[in-house]
C-alpha atoms as one frame of an Amber mdcrd trajectory, in Angstrom:
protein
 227.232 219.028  24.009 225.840 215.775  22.723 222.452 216.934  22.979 223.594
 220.016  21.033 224.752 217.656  18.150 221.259 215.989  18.136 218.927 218.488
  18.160 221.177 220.004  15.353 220.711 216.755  13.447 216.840 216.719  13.639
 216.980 220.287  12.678 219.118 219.221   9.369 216.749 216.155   8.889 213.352
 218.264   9.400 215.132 220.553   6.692 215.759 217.744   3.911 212.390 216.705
   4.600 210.861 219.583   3.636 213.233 220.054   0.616 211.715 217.348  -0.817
 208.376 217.615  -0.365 208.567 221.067  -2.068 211.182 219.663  -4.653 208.064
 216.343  -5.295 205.331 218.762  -5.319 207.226 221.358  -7.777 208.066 218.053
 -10.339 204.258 217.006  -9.881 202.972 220.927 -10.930 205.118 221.022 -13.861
 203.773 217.217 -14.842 200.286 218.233 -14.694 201.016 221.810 -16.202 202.365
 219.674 -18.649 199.206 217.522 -19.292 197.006 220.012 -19.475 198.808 221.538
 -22.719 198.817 218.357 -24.285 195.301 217.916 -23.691 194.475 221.905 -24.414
 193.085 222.353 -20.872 193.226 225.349 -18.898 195.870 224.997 -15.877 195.518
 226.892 -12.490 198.450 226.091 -10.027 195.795 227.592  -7.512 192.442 226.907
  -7.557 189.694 229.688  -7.775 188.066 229.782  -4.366 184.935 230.650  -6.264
 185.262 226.804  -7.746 186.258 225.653  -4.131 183.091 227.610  -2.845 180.675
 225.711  -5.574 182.163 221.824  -4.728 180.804 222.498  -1.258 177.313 221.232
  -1.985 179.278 217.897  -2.208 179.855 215.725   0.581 183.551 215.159   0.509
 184.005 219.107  -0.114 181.896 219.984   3.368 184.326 217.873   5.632 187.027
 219.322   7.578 188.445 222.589   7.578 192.094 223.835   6.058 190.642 223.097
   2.233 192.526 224.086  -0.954 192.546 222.954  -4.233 195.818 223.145  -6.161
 196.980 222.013  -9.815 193.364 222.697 -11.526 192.828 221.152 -15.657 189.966
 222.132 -17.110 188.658 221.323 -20.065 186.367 219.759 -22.442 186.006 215.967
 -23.434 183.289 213.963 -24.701 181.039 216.168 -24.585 181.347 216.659 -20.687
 182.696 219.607 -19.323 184.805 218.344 -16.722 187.647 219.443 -13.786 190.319
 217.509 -12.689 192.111 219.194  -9.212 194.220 217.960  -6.397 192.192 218.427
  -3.298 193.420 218.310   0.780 191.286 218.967   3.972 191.892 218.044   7.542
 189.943 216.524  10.162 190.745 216.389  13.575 192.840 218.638  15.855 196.191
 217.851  17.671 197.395 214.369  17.243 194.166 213.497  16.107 194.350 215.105
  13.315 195.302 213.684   9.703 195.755 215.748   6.018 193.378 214.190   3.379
 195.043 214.428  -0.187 193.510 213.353  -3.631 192.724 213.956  -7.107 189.071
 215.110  -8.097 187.696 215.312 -11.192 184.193 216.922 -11.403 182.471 215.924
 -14.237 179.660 218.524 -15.568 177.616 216.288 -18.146 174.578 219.211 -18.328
 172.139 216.044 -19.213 172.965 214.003 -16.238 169.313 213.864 -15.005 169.694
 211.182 -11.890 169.086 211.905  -8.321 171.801 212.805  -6.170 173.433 209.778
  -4.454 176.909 209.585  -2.907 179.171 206.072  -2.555 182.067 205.397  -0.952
 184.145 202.136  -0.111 182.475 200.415   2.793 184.001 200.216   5.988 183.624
 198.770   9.530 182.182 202.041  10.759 179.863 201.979   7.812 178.781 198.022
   8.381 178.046 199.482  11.844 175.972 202.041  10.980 173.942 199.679   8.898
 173.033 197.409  11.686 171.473 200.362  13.671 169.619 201.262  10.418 171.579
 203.652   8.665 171.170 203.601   4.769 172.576 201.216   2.272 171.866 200.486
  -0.429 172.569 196.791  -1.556 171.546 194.436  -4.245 171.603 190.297  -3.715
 172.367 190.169  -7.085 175.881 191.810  -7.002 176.933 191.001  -2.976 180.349
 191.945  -4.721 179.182 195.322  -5.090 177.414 195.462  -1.884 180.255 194.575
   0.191 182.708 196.788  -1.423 180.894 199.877  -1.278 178.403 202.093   0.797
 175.478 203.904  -1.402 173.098 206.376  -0.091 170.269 207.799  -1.859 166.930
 210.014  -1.081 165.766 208.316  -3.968 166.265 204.496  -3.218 164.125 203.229
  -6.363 165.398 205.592  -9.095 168.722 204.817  -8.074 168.108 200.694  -8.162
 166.487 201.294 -11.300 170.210 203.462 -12.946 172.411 200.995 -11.306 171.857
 198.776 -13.816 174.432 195.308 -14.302 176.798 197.257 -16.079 176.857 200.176
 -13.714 176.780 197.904 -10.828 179.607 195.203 -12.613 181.589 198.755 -13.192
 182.246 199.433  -9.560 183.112 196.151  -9.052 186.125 196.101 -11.166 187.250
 199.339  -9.710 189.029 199.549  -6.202 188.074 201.637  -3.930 186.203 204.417
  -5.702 184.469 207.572  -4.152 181.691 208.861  -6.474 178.562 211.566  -5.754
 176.329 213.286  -8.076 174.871 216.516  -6.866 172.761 218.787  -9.024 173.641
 216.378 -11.844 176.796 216.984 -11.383 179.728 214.159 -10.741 182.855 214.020
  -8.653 185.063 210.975  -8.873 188.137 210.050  -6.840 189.897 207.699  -4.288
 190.183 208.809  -0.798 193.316 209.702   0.446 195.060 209.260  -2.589 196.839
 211.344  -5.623 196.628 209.729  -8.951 200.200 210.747 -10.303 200.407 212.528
 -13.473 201.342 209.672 -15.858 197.840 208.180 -14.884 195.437 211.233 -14.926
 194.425 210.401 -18.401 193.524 207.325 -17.633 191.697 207.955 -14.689 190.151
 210.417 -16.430 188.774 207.874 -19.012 187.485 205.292 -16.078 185.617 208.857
 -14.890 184.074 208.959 -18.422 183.293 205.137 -19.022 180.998 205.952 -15.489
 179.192 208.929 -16.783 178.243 207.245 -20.179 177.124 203.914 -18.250 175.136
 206.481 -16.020 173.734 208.965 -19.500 172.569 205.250 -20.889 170.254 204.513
 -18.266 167.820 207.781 -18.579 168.293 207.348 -22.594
């Protein structure tokens, strides 16, 4: 009988759970739906696959398997067409496996003419990999920068030659950024994390502040 009672009880707690998730990620789609009025973007709740399909020439978008995009603004600013989604993939299988959630914003500047690169926060798997030889990219005159992050590039001296002090003195104020350029075009987020919709905007601007500091350097 007592077990009865229990397994009832998880089966009333799994149920709130849920609940709330769907009753968070409803409030967070109206938010953003929201936004993108205000700021006379398009809105998708769901993503077009064909947009999905594009994004997989990028790194982050050619991990894992499960992948949808959700709560799509699109629109126009500063002369940069740009995209700003919530993304989720997952990697691993059984209780290996972990859901990867964040917001993207894919910047498409159209005069972004800088080789692709990608860079990510640096990690002990990544310091690692750099003893056995693997790629990256550091500069003795920012070991701030070099520490923090991991950058890759086919092209090591164009890209020493663009991250210029300001670009590198950029990322160095910033925590924990995940940037690539493909095709000269830009995707900017922070792993594993949603930026909530009171902070898009600004986000959005930090995303902007990068791709000017970037358009400066082949000026």
């Amino acid at each position: 009988m007592e077990i009865k009672y229990v397994i009832s009880g998880i089966i009333i707690l799994i149920s709130l759970i849920i609940i709330s998730v769907l009753h968070y990620e409803k409030k967070r789609t109206e938010a953003l739906k929201e936004l993108a009025r205000y700021l006379s973007f398009t809105f998708s709740k769901k993503g077009e696959d064909s947009l999905l399909s594009s994004l997989n020439q990028f790194s982050l978008f050619s991990k894992g398997y499960l992948k949808k995009i959700t709560n799509v603004m699109q629109g126009y600013s500063n002369q940069i067409n740009l995209s700003v989604m919530d993304y989720q993939f997952k990697t691993g299988r059984g209780k290996n496996s972990r859901l990867w959630r964040q917001t993207v914003i894919l910047f498409q500047p159209g005069d972004l003419q800088i080789p692709d690169f990608v860079l990510k926060p640096e990690n002990i798997f990544n310091k690692i990999g750099s003893a056995f030889g693997n790629q990256d990219i550091d500069f003795d005159s920012h070991p701030k920068f070099s520490k923090q992050y991991l950058l890759q590039s086919d092209d090591e001296k164009a890209i020493r030659n663009i991250f210029s002090d300001k670009v590198l003195s950029y990322f160095e104020q910033q925590n924990s950024l995940s940037v690539e350029i493909n095709n000269n075009n830009l995707i900017f987020c922070k792993m594993s994390k949603r930026i909530s919709p009171k902070d898009i905007r600004g986000f959005v601007e930090q995303g902007i502040k990068l791709v000017n500091l970037l358009r400066s350097k082949i000026k």
